[in-house]
N, C-alpha and C positions, 0 to 999 in steps of 0.2 A: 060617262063617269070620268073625272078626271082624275090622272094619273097623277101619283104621288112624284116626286123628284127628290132623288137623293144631292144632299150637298158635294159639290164637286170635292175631289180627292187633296189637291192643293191647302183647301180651308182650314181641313179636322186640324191639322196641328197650328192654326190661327186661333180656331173656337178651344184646342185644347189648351194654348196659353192665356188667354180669356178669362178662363175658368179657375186653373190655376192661380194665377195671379192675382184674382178676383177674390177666390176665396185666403189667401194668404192676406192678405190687407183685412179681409171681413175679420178673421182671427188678431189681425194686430190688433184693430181697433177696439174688439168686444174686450179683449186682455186690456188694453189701456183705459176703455172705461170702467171697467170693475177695480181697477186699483185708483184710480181718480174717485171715483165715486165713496169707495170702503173708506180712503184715505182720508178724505176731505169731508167728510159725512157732517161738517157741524151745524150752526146756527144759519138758515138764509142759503145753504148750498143744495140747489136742488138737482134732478136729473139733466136739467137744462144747462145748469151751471158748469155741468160735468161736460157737457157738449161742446156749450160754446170753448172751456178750457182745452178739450184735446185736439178737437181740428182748427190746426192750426197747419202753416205751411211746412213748419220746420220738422213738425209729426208726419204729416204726407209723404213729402221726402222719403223718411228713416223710412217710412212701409215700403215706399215704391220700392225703394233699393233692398230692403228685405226679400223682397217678393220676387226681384228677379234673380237674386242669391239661392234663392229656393229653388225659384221655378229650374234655371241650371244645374243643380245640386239632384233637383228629383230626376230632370232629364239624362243626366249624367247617369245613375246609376236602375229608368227605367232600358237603356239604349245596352247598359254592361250586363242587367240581369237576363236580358231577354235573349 
């Protein structure tokens, strides 16, 4: 039977910014399309419409850098709670 393997001790806080980060961008994005999408609802704008409008570079950007504002923001205060 083969033995399962735990991920080395080094990674967890690589996969934990990963994740983080990951999911902070998933949140930008889903907020940017729901107000692109409500916003813009008229004639000929479809969900696609809404897509191609938000990814864009200059959106990418503003998430990345959100995301690592965050991610040091949570760090900051999971490293002071604990």
């Amino acid at each position: 039977m083969a033995q399962l393997t735990r991920p080395q001790r080094h990674l967890r806080p690589v996969w934990r910014l990963i994740v983080e980060v990951a999911s902070i961008l998933f949140l930008f994005y889903s907020n940017l399309l729901m107000g692109e999408f409500t916003h813009a609802n008229g004639r000929g704008k479809t969900l696609g419409w809404a897509f191609h409008d938000i990814f864009t570079i200059t959106n990418f950007s503003i998430a990345l850098t959100s995301a690592a504002i965050g991610y040091v923001v949570f760090e900051f205060w999971r490293r002071k709670l604990a």
